[in-house]
N, C-alpha and C positions, 0 to 999 in steps of 0.2 A: 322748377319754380321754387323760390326760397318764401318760404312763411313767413307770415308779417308778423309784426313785432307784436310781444306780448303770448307767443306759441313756440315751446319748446319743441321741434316735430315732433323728432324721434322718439320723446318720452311720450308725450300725450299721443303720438301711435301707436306704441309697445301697451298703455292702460286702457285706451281703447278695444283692443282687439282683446287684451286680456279680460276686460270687464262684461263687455257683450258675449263673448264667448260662456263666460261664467252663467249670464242670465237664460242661457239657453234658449233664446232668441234667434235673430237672423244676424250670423256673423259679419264682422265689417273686413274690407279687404284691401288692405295694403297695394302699392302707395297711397295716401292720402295727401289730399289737396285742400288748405285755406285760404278761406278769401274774409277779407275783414269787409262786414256788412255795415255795422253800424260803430260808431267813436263817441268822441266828444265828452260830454261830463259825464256821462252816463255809464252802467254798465258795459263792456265791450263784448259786442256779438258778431261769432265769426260765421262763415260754412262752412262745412267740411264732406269732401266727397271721396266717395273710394275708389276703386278701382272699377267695380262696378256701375259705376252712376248714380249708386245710392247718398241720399242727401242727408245729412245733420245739420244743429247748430250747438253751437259751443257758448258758453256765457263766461265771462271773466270778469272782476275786479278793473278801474282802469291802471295803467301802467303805474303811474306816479299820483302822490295828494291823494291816497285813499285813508278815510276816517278807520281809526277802529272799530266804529260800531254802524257804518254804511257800507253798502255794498255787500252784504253780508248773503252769499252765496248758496249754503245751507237754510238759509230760510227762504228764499226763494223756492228754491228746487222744492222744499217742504209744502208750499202753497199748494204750487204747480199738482205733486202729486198728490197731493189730498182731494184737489178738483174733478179727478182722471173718472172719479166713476159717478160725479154729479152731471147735473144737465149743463154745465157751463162747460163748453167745448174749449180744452187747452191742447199744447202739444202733449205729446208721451214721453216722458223724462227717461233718461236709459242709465242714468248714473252721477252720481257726484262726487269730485275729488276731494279731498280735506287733506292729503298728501302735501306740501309745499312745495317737495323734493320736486315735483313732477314739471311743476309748470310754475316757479314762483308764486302763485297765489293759488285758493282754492278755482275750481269749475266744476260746473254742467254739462252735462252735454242731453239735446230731447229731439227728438224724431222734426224731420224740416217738413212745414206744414203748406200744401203746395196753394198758390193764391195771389192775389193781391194787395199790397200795403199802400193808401191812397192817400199822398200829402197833397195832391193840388189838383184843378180842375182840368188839367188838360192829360192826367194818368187816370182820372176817374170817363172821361171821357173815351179812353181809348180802351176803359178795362168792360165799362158794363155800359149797357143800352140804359134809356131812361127808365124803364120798369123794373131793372135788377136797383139802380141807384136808390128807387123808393125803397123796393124791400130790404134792400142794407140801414136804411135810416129805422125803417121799422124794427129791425132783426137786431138790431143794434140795442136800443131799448129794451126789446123781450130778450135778451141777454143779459141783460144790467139787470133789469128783476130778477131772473131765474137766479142771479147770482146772491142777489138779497138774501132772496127765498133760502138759502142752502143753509142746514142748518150746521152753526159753527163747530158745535162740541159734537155732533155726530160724525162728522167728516173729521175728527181729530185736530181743529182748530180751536179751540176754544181759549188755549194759554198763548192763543199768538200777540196779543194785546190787552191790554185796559178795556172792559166791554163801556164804561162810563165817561164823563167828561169827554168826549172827543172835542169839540168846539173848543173847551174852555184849553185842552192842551196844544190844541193848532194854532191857535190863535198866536200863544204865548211862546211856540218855537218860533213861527213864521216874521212875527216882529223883531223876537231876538235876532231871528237871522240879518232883515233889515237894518235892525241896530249897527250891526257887524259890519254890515256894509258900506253904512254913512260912515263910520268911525275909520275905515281902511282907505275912503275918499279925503278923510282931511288929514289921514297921515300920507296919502301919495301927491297932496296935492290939486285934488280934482274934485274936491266937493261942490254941487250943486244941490241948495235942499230941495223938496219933496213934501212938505209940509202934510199934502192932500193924504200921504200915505199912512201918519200919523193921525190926523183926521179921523178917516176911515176907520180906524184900528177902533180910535175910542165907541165910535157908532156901533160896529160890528159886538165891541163887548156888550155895551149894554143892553143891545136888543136881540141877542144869543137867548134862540128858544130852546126852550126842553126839548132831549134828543128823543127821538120816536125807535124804540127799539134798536134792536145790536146786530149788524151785518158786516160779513164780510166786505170791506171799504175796498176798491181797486186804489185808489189815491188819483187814478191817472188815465181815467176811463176817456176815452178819445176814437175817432175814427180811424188815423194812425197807428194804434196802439192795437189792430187787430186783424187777422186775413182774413181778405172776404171773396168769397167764390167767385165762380163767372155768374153763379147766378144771382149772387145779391147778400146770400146768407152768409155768417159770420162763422167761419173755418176754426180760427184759434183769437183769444187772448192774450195779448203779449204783453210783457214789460208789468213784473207784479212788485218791482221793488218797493213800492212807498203804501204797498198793502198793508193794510192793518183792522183790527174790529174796531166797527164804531158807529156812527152816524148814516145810514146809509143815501141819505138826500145831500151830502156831501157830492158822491159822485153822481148823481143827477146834475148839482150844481157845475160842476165840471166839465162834465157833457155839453151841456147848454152855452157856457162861458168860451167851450172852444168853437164852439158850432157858428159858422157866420150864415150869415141868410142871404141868399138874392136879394139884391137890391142896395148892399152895403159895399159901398166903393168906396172905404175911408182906403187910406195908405197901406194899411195893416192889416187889411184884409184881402187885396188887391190878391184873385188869382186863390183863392180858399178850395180845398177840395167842394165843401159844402156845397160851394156856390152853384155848382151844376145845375141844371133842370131837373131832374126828377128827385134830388132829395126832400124829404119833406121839411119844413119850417122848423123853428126852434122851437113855437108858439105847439105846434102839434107835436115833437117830440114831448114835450109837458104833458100834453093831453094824453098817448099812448102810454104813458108810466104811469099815471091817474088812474087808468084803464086799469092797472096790472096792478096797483097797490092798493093797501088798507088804509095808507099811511096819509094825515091831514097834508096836502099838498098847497096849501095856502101861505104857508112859509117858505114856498119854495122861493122866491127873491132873495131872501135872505143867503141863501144857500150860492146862488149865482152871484150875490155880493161877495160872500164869502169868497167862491174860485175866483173872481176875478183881483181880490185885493191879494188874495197866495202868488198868484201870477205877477202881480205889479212887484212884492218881495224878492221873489228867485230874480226878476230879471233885473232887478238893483242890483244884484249880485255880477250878472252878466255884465253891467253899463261899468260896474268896476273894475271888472278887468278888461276889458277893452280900452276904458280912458285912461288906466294907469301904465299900458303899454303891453300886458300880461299876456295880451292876444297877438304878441310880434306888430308889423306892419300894420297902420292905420288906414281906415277906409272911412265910410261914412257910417261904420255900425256904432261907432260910439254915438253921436246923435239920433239913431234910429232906436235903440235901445233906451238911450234916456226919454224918449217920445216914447216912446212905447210902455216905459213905469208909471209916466201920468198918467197915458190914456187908461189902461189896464186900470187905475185907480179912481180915475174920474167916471168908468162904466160900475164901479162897483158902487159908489155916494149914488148913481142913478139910480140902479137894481136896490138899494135900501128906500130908494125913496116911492117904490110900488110898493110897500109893505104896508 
């Protein structure tokens, strides 16, 4: 079976076998097998199995259009293992390459953490009964605290970021980013304004409250973004690229912003893992963080204005390359994508207007 693309075999099986061997661990054993798990803009994450059956995962940079200063591999792995001995359950990291020689760009590689990853209502249906679905929603939340809670400079985080301004500097990428993206629309040809997003942006500066203390931020805290047992509980957190310290009702807001409820049949939610029966409400996810925090939870609208105008930016981003052709062969995502930057923008002018 030939390795997919972005995996040198032979070399990342010769640093493999060298590397674990060195940590005096459980060695890995030749042939090895990859299978590309996940793609797209995102980091690239493979698996990788031995001869034995024993499982890993590998993290890479993606193939092509990687920033110098994203994707940054070394800080990744750096989170991961800083968490290993807090109460936020992650995988076990076994090494990191900063070699280039080896595999084109730096990796990871962290023990495969065995579970389920639930994008939709019909995987969360086959994975857990409706009593495991509540405890996930619940456990889910007491993870997002726990993680609060972890104290940054004791776990050797403490220079991973800016402990101050978080708002004021999200705000000011996330719009740049925006900007970029209108700007690539009227040089391909395909500009549609957006007005609302602009809009929004102004609302959000000005009614930017004081941040309540300094936590480690996931960026990207989601029901996706984590394995969850057969029983309900939350196995590992995945996906820490857009970590940073800061604001910690940040990823509350985020949480909330991805989380659709029963009962919400727009387009765009159609088919939501959330929607199952036994998760709990958004409305109660708030209350179970309330429960677990110090922190004034009274701005938390704000917060879910916030996620949802960041969401309406990145996927301006998407609507441009899809409309400028950059996504190959056309479908109907270029219109679904452009519906999807208002809508994202017109629930965030809602969510300000509970404040």
């Amino acid at each position: 079976m030939t390795a997919p693309e972005g995996i040198n075999e032979q070399q990342v099986t010769d640093w493999l076998v060298a590397t674990l061997s060195s940590r005096g661990g459980p060695p890995v054993e030749p042939p090895l097998t990859f299978e590309l798990i996940a793609g797209g803009r995102s980091n690239l994450t493979y698996g990788v199995t031995d001869a034995t059956g024993r499982k890993l995962v590998l993290r890479r940079p993606p193939i092509s259009h990687v920033l110098a200063t994203a994707h940054d591999m070394g800080r990744e792995h750096r989170i991961i293992s800083a968490l290993a001995g807090s109460d936020v359950p992650v995988p076990t990291t076994l090494g990191l390459c900063t070699d280039e020689s080896v595999n084109d760009r730096p990796f990871y590689v962290m023990d495969f953490v065995e579970g389920h990853i639930l994008r939709n209502v019909s995987e969360v249906e086959k994975a857990l009964d409706e009593k495991a679905q509540r405890v996930a929603g619940e456990d889910l939340v007491d993870v997002l605290a726990r993680l609060h809670d972890v104290d940054v400079d004791a776990v050797g985080l403490g220079e991973l970021g800016r402990k101050d301004g978080y708002l004021q500097r999200q705000l000011k990428r996330w719009y740049g980013q925006f900007q970029r993206s209108q700007e690539q629309e009227r040089e391909a040809g395909v500009h549609r304004p957006a007005p609302i997003v602009d809009e929004v942006h102004e609302l959000l500066v000005k009614a930017a409250p004081e941040q309540q203390g300094v936590a480690i931020v996931h960026g990207d805290y989601r029901l996706d973004n984590t394995v969850i047992g057969d029983d309900g509980h939350v196995r590992a957190v995945l996906d820490w690229e857009l970590c940073t310290l800061g604001d910690p009702l940040a990823d509350v807001g985020i949480l909330l912003a991805y989380w659709t409820d029963r009962g919400d049949n727009t387009t765009l939610a159609l088919n939501a893992a959330t929607t199952a029966p036994g998760f709990p409400t958004s409305k109660e996810l708030a209350q179970l963080y309330a429960d677990r925090s110090p922190l004034d939870l009274s701005v938390l609208p704000y917060y879910v204005a916030f996620a949802y105008w960041k969401l309406a930016c990145i996927v301006e981003g998407v609507y441009v390359r899809y409309a400028s052709g950059a996504m190959g062969k056309q479908d109907d995502s270029t219109a679904f994508f452009a519906d999807m930057v208002l809508d994202r923008a017109e629930k965030a002018r809602d969510a300000l207007a509970a404040l």
